[in-house]
CHARMM internal coordinates of N, CA and C (Angstrom, degrees):
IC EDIT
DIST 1 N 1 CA 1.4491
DIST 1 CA 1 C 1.5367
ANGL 1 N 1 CA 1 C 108.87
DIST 1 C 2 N 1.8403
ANGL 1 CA 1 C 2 N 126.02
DIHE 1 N 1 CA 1 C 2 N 135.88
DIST 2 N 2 CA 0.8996
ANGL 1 C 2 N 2 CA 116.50
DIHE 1 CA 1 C 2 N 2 CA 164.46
DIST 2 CA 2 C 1.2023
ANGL 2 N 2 CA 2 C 122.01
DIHE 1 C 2 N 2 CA 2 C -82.07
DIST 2 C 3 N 1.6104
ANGL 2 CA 2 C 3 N 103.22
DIHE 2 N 2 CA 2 C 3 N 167.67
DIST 3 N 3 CA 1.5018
ANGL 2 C 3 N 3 CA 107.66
DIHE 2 CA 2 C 3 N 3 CA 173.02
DIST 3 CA 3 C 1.6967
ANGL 3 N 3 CA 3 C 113.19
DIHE 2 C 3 N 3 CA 3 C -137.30
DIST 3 C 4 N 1.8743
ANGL 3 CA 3 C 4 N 103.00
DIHE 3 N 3 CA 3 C 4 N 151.16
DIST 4 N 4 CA 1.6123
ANGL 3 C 4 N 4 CA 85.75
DIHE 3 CA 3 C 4 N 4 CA -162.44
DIST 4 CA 4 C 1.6510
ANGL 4 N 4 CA 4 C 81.27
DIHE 3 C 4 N 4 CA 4 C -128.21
DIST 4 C 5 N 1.5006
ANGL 4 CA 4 C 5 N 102.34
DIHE 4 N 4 CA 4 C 5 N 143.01
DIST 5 N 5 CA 1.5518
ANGL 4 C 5 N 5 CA 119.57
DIHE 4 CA 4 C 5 N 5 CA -179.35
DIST 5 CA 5 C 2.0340
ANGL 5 N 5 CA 5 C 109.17
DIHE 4 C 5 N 5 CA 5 C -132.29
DIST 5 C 6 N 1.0888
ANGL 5 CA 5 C 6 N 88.11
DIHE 5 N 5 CA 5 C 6 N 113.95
DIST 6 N 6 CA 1.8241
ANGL 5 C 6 N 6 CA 104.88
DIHE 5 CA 5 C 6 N 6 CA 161.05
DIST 6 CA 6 C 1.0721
ANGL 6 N 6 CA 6 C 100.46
DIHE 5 C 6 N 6 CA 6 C -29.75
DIST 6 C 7 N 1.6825
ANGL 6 CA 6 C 7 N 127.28
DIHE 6 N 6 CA 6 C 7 N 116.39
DIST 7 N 7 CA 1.0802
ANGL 6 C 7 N 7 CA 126.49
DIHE 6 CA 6 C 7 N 7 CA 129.50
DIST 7 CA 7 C 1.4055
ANGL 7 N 7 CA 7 C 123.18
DIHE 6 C 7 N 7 CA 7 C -96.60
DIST 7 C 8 N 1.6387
ANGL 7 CA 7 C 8 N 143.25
DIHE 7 N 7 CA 7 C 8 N -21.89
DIST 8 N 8 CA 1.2294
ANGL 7 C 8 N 8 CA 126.56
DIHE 7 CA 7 C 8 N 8 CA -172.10
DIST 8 CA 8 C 1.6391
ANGL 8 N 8 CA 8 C 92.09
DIHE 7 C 8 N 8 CA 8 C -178.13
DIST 8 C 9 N 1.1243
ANGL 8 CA 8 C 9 N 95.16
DIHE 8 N 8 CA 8 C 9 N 135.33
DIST 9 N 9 CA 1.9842
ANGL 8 C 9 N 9 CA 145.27
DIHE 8 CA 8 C 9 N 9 CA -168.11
DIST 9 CA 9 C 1.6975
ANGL 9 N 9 CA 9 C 98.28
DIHE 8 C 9 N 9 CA 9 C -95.70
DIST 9 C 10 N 1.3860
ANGL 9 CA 9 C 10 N 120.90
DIHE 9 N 9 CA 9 C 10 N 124.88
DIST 10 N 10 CA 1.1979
ANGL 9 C 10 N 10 CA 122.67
DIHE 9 CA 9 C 10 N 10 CA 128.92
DIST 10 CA 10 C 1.4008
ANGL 10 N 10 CA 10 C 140.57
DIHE 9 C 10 N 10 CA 10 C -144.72
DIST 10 C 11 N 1.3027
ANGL 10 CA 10 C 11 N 128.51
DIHE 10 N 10 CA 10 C 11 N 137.42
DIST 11 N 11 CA 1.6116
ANGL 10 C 11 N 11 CA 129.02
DIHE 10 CA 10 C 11 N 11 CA -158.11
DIST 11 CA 11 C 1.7394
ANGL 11 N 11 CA 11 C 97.82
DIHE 10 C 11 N 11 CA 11 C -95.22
DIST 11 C 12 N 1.6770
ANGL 11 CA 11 C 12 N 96.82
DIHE 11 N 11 CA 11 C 12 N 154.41
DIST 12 N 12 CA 1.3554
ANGL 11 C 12 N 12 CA 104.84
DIHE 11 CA 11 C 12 N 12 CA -148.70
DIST 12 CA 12 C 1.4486
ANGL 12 N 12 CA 12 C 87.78
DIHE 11 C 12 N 12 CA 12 C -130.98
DIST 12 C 13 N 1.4747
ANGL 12 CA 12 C 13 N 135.30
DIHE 12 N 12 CA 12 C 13 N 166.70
DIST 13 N 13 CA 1.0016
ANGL 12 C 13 N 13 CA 121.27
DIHE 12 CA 12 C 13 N 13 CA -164.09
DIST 13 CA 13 C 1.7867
ANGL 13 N 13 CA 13 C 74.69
DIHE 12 C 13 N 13 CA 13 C -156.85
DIST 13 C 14 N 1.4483
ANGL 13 CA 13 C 14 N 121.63
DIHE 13 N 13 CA 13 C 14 N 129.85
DIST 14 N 14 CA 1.3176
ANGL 13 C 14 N 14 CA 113.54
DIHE 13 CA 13 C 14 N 14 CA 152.42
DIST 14 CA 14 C 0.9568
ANGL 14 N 14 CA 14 C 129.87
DIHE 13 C 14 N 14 CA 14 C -118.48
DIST 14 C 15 N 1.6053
ANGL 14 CA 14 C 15 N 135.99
DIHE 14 N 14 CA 14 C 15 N 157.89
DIST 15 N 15 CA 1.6484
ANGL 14 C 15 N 15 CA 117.19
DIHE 14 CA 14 C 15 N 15 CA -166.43
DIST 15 CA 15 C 2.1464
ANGL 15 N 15 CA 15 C 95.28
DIHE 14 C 15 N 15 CA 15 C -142.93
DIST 15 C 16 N 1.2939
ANGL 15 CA 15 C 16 N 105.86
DIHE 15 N 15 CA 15 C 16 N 158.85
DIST 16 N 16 CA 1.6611
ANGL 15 C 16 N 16 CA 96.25
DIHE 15 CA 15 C 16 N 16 CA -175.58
DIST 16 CA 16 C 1.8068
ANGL 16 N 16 CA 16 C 79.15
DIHE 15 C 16 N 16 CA 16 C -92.75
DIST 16 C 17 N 1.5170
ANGL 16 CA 16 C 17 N 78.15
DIHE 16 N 16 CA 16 C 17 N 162.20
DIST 17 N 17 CA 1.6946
ANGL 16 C 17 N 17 CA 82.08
DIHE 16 CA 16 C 17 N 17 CA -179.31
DIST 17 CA 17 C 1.9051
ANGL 17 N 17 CA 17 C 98.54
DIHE 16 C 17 N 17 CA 17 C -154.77
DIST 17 C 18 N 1.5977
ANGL 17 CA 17 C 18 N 94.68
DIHE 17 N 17 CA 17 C 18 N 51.56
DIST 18 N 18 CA 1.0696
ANGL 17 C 18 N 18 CA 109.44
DIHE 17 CA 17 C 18 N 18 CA 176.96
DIST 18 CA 18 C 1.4523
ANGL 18 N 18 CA 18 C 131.75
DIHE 17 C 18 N 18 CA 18 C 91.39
DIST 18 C 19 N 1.4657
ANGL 18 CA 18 C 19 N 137.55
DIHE 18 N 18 CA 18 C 19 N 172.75
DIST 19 N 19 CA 1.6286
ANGL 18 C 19 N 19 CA 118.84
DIHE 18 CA 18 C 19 N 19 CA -154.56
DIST 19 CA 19 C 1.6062
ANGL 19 N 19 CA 19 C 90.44
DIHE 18 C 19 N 19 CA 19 C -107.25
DIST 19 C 20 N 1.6926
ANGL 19 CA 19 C 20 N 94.28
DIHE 19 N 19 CA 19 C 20 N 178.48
DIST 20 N 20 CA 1.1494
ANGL 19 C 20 N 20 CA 105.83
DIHE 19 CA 19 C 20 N 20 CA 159.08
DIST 20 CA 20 C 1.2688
ANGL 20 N 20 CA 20 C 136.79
DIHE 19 C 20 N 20 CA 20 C -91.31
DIST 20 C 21 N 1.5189
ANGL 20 CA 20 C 21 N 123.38
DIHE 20 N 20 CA 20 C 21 N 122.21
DIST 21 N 21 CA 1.8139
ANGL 20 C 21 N 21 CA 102.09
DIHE 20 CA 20 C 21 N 21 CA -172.21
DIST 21 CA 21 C 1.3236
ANGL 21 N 21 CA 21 C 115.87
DIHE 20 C 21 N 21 CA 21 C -42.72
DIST 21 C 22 N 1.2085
ANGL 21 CA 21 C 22 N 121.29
DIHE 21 N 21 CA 21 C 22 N -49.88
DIST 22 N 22 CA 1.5611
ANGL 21 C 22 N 22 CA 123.74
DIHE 21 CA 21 C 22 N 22 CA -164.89
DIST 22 CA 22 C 1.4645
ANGL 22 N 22 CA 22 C 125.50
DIHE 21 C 22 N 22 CA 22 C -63.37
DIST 22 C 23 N 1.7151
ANGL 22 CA 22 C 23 N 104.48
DIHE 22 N 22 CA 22 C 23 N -45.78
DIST 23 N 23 CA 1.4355
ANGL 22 C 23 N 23 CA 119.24
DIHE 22 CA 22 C 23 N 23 CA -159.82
DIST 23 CA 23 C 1.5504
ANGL 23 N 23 CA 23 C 103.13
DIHE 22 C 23 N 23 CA 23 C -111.59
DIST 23 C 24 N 1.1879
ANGL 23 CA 23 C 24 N 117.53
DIHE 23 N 23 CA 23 C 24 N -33.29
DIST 24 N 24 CA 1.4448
ANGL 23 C 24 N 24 CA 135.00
DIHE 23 CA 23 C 24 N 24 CA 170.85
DIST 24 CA 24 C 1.7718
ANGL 24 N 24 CA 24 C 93.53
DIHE 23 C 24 N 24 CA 24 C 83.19
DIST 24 C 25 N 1.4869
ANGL 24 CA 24 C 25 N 104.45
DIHE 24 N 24 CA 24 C 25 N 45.27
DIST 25 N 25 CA 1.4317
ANGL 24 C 25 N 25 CA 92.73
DIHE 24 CA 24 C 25 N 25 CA -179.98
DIST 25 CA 25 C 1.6233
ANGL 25 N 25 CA 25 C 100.22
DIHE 24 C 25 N 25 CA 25 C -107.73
DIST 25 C 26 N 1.2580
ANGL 25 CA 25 C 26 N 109.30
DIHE 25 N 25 CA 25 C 26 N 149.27
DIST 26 N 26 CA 1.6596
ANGL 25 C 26 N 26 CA 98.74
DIHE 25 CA 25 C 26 N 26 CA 168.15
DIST 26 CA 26 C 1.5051
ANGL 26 N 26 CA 26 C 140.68
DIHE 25 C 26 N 26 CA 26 C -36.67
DIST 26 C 27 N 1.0079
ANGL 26 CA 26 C 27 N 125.50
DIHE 26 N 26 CA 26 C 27 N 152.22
DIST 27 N 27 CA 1.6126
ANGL 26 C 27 N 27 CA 127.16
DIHE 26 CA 26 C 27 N 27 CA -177.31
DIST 27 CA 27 C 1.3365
ANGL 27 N 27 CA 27 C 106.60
DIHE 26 C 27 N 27 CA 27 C -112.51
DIST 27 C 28 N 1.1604
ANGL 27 CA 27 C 28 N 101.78
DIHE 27 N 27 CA 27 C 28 N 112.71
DIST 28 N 28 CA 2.0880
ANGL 27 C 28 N 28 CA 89.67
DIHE 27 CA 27 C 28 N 28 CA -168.45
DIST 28 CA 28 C 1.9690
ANGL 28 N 28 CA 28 C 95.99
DIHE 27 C 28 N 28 CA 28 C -118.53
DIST 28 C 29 N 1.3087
ANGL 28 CA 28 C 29 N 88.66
DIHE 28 N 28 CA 28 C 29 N 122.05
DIST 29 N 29 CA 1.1690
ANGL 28 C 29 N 29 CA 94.87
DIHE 28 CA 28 C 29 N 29 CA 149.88
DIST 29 CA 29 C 1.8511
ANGL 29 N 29 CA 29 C 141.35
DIHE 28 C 29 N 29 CA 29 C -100.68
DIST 29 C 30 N 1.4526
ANGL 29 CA 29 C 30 N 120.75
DIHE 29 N 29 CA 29 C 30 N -177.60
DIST 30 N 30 CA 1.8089
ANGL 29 C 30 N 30 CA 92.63
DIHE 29 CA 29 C 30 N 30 CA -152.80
DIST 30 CA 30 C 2.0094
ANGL 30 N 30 CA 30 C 80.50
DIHE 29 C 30 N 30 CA 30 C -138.30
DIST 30 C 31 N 1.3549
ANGL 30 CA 30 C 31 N 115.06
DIHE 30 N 30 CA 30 C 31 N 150.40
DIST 31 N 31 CA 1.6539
ANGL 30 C 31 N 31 CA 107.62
DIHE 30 CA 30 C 31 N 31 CA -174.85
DIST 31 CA 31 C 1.9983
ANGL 31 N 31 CA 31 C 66.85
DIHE 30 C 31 N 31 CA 31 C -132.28
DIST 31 C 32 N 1.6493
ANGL 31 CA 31 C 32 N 97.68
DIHE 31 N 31 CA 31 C 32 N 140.20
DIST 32 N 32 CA 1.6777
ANGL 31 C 32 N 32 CA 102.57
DIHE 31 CA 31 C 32 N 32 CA 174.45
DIST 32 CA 32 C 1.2606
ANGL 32 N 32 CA 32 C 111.83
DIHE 31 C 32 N 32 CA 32 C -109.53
DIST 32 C 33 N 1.0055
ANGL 32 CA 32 C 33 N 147.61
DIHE 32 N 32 CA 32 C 33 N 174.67
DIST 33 N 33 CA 1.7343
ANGL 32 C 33 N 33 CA 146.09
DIHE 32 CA 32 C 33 N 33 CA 151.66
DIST 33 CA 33 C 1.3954
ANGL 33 N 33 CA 33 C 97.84
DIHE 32 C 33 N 33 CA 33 C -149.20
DIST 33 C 34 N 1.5236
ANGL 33 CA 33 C 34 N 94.04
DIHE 33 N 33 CA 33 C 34 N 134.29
DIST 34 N 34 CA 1.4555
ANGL 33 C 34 N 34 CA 112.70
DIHE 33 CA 33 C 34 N 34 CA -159.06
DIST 34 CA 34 C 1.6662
ANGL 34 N 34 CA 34 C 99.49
DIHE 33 C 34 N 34 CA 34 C -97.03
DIST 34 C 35 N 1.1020
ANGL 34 CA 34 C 35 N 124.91
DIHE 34 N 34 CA 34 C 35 N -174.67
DIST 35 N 35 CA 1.5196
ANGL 34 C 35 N 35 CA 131.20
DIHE 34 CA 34 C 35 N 35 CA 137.29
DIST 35 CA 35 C 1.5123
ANGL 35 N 35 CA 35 C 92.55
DIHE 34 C 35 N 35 CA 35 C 88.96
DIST 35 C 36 N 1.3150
ANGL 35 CA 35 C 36 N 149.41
DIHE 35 N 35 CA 35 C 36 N 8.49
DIST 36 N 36 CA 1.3230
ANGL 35 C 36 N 36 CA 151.28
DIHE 35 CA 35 C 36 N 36 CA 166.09
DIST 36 CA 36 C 1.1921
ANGL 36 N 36 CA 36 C 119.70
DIHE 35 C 36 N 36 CA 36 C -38.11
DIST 36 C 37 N 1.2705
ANGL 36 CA 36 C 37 N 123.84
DIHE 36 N 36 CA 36 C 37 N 125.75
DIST 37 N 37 CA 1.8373
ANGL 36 C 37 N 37 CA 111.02
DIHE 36 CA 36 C 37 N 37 CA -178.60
DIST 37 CA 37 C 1.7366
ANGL 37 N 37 CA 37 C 99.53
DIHE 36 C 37 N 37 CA 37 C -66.14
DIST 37 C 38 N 1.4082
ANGL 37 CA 37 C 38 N 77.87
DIHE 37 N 37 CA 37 C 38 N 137.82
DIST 38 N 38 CA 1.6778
ANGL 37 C 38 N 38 CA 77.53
DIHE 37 CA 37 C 38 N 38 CA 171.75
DIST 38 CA 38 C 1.7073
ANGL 38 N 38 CA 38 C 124.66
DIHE 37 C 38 N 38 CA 38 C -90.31
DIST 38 C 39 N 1.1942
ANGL 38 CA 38 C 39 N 113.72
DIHE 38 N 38 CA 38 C 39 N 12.27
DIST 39 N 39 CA 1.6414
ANGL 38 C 39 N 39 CA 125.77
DIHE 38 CA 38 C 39 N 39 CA 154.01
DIST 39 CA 39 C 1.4596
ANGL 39 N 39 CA 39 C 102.02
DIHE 38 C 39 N 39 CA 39 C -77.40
DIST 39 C 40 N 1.0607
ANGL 39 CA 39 C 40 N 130.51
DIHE 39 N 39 CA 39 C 40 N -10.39
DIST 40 N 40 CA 1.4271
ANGL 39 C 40 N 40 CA 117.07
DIHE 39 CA 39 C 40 N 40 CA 174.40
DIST 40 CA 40 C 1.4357
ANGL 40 N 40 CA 40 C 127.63
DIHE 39 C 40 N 40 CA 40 C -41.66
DIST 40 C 41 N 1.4317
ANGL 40 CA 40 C 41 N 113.64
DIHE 40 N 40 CA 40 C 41 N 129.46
DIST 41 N 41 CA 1.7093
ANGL 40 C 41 N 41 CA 100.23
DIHE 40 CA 40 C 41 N 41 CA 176.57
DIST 41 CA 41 C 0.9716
ANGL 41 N 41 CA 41 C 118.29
DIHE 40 C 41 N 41 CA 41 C -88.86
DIST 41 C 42 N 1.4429
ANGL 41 CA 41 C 42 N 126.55
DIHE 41 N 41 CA 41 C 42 N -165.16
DIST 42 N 42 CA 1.2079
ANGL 41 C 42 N 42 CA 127.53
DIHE 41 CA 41 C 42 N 42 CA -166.20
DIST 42 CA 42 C 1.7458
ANGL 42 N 42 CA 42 C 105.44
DIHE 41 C 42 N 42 CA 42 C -90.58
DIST 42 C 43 N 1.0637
ANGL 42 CA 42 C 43 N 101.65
DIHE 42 N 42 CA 42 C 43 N -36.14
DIST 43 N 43 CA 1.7934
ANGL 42 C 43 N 43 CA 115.20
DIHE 42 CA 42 C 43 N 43 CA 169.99
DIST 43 CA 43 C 1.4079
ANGL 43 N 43 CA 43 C 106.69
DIHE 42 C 43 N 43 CA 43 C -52.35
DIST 43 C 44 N 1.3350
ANGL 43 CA 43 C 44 N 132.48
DIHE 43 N 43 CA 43 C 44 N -58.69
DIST 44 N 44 CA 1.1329
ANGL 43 C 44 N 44 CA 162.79
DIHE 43 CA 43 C 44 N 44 CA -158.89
DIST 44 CA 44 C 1.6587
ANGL 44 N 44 CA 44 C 100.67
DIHE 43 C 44 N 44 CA 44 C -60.08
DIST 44 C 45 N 1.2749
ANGL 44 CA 44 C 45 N 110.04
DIHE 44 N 44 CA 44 C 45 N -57.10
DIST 45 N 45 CA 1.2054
ANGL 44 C 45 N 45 CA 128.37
DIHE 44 CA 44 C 45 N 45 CA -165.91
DIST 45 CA 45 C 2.1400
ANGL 45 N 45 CA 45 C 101.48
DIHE 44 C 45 N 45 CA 45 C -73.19
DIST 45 C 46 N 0.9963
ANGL 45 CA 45 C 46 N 91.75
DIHE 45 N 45 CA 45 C 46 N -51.64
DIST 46 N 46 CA 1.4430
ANGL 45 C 46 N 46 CA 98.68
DIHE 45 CA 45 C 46 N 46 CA -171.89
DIST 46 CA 46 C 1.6018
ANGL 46 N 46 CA 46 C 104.35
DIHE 45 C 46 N 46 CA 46 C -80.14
DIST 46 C 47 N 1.6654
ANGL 46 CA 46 C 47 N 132.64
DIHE 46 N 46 CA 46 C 47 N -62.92
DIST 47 N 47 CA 1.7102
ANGL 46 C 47 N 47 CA 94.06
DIHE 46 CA 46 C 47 N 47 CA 152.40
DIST 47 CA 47 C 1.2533
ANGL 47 N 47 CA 47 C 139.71
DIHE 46 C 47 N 47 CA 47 C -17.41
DIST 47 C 48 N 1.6085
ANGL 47 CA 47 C 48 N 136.97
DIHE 47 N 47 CA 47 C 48 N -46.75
DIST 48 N 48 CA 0.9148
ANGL 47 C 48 N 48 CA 139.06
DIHE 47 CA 47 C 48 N 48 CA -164.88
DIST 48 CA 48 C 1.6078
ANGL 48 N 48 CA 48 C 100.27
DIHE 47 C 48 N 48 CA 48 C -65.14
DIST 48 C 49 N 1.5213
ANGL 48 CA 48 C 49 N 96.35
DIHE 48 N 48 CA 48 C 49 N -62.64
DIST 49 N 49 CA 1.8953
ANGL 48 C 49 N 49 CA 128.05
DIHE 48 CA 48 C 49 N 49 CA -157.43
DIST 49 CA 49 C 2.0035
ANGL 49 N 49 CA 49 C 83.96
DIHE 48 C 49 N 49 CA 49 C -54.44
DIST 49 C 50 N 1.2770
ANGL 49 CA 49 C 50 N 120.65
DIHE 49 N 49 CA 49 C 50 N -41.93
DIST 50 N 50 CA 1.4785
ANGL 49 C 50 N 50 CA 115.20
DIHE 49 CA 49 C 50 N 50 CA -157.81
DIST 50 CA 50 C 1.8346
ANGL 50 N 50 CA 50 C 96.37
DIHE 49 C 50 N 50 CA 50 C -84.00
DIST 50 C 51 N 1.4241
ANGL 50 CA 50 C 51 N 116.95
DIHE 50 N 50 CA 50 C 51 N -36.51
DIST 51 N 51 CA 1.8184
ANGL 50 C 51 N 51 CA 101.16
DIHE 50 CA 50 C 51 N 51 CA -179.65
DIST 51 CA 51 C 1.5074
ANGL 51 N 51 CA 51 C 96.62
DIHE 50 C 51 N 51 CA 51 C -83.14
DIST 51 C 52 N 1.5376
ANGL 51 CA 51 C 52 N 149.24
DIHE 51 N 51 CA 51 C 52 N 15.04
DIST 52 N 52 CA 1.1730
ANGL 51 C 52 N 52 CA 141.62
DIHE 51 CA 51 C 52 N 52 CA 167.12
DIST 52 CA 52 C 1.3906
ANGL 52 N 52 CA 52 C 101.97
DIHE 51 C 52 N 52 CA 52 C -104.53
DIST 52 C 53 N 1.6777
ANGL 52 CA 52 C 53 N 120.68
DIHE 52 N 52 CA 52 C 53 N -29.38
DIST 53 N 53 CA 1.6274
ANGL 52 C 53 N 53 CA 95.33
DIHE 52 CA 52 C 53 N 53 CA 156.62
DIST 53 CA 53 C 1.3016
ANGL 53 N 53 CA 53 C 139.84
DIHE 52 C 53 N 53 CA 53 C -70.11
DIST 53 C 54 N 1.3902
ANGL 53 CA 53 C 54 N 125.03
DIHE 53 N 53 CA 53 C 54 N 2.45
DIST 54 N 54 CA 1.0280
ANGL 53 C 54 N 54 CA 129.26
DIHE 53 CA 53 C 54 N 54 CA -173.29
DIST 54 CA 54 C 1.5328
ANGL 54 N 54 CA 54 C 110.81
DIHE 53 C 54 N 54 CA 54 C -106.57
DIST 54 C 55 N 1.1914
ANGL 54 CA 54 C 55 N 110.58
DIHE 54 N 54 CA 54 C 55 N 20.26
DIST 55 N 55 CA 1.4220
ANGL 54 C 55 N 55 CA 127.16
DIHE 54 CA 54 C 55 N 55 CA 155.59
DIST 55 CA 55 C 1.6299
ANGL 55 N 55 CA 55 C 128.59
DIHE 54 C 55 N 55 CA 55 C -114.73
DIST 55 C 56 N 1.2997
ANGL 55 CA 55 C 56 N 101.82
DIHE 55 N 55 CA 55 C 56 N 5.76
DIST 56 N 56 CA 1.4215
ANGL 55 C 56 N 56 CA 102.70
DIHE 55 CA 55 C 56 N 56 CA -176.18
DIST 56 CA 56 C 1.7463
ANGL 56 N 56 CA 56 C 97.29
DIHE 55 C 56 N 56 CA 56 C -119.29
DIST 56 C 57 N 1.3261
ANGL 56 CA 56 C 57 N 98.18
DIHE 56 N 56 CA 56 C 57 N 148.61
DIST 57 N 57 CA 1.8871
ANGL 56 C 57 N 57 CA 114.73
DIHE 56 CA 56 C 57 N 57 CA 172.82
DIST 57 CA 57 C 1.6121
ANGL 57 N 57 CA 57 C 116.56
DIHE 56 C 57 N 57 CA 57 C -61.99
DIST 57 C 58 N 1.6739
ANGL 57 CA 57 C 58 N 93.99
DIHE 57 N 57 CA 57 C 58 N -48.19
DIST 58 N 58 CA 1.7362
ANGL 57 C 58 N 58 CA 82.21
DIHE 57 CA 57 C 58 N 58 CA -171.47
DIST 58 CA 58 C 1.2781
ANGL 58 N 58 CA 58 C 127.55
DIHE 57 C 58 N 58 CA 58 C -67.11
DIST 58 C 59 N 1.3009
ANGL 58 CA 58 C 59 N 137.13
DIHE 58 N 58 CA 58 C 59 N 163.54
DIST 59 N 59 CA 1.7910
ANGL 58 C 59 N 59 CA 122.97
DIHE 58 CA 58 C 59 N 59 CA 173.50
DIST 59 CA 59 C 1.4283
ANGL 59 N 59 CA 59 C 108.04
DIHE 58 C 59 N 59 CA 59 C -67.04
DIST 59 C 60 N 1.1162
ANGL 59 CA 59 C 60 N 110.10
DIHE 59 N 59 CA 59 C 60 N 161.38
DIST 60 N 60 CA 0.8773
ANGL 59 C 60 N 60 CA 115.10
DIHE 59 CA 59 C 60 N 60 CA -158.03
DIST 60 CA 60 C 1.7342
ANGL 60 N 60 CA 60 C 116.06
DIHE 59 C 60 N 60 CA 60 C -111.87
DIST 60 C 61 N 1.6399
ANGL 60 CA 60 C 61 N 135.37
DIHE 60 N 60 CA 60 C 61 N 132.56
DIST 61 N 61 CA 1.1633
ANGL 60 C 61 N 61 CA 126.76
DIHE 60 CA 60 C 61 N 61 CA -156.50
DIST 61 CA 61 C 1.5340
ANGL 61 N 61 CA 61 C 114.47
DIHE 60 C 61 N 61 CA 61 C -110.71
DIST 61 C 62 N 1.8324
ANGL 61 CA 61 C 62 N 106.32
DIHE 61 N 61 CA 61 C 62 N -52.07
DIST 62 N 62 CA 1.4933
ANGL 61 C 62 N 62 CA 107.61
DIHE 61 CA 61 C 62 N 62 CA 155.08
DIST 62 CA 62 C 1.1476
ANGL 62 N 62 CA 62 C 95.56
DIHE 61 C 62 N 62 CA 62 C 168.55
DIST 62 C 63 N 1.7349
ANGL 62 CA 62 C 63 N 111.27
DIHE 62 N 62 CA 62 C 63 N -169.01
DIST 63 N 63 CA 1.5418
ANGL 62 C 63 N 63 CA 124.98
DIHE 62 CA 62 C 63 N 63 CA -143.35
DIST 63 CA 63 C 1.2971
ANGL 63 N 63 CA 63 C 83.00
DIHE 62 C 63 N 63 CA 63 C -116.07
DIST 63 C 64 N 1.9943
ANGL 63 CA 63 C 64 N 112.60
DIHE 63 N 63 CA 63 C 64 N 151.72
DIST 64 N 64 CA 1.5830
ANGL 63 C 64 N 64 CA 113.35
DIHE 63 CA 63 C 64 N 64 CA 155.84
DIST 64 CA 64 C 1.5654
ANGL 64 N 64 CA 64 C 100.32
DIHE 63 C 64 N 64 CA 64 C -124.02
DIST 64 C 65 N 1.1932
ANGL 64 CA 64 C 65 N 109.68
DIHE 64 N 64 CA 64 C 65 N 164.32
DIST 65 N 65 CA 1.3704
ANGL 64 C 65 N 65 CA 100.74
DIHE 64 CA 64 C 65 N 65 CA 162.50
DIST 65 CA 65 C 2.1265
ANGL 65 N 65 CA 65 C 96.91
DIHE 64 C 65 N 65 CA 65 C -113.70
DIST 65 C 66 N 1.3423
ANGL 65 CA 65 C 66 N 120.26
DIHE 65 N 65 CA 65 C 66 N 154.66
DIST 66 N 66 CA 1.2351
ANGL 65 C 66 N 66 CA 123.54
DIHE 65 CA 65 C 66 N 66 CA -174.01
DIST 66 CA 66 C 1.8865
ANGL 66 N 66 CA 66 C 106.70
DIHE 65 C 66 N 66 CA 66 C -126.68
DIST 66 C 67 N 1.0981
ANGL 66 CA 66 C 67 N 122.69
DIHE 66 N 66 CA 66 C 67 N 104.85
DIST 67 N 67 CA 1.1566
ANGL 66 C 67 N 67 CA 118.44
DIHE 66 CA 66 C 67 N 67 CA -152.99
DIST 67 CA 67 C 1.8556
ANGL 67 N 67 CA 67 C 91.62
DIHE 66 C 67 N 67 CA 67 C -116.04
DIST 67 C 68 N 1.4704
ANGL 67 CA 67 C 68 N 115.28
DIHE 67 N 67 CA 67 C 68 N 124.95
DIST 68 N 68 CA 1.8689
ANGL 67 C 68 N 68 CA 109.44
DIHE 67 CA 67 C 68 N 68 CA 165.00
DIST 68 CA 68 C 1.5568
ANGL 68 N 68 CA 68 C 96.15
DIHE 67 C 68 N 68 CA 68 C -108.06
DIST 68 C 69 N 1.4311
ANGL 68 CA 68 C 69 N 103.73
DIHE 68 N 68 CA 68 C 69 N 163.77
DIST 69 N 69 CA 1.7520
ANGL 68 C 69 N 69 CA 138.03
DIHE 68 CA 68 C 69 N 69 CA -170.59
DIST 69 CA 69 C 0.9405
ANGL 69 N 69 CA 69 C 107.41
DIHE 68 C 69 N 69 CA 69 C -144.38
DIST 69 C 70 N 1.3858
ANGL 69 CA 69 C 70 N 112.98
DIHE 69 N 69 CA 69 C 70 N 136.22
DIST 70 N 70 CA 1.5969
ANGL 69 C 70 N 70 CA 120.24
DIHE 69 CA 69 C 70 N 70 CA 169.39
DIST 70 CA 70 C 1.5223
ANGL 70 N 70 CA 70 C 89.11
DIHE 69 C 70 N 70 CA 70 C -124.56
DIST 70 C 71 N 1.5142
ANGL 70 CA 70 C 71 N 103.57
DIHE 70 N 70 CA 70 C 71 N 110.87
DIST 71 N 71 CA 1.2174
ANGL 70 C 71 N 71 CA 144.25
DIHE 70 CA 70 C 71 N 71 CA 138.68
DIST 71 CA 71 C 1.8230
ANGL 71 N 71 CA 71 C 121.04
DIHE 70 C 71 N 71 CA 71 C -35.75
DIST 71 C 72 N 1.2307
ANGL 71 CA 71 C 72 N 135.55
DIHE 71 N 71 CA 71 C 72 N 82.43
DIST 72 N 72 CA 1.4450
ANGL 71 C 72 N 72 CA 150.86
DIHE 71 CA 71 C 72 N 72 CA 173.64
DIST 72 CA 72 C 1.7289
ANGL 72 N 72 CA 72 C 108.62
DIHE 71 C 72 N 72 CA 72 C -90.45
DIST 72 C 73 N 1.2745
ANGL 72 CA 72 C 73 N 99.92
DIHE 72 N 72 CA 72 C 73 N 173.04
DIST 73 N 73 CA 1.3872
ANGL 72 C 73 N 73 CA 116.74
DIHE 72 CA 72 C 73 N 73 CA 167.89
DIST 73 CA 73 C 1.5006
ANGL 73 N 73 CA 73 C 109.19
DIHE 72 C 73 N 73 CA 73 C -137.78
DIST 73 C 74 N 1.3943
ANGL 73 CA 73 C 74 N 96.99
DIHE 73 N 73 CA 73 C 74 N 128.33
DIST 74 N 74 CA 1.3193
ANGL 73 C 74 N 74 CA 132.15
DIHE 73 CA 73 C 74 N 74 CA -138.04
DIST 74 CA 74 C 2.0411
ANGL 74 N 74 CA 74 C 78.49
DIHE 73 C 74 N 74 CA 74 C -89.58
END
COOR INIT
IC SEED 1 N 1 CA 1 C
IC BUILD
């Protein structure tokens, strides 16, 4: 049986950064920060992501969290 263990967390921040000529769909751009504990909660994560939007210009679209696993056999 495998087994999959957290190695590394990162929170994602997206912002529109204007439309598309063609489709008129949003243009989203993404600001990352790496190195996140990966016990982070979900609360945790989105406090953070919400006092780091309030330092950036563009509007603002929403938070991801980006989580990798290394997958072993148990």
């Amino acid at each position: 049986m495998a087994e999959s263990r957290l190695i590394k967390s990162q929170l994602r921040l997206i912002f529109e950064d204007g439309t598309h000529p063609e489709t008129g769909d949003p243009v989203l751009k993404t600001k990352s920060f790496n190195n996140v504990k990966t016990d982070a909660t979900a609360d945790q994560m989105h406090t953070v992501g919400m006092a780091l939007v309030e330092l950036q210009t563009l509007p603002f679209y929403g938070v991801e969290r980006y989580d990798n696993s290394e997958i072993t056999e148990a």
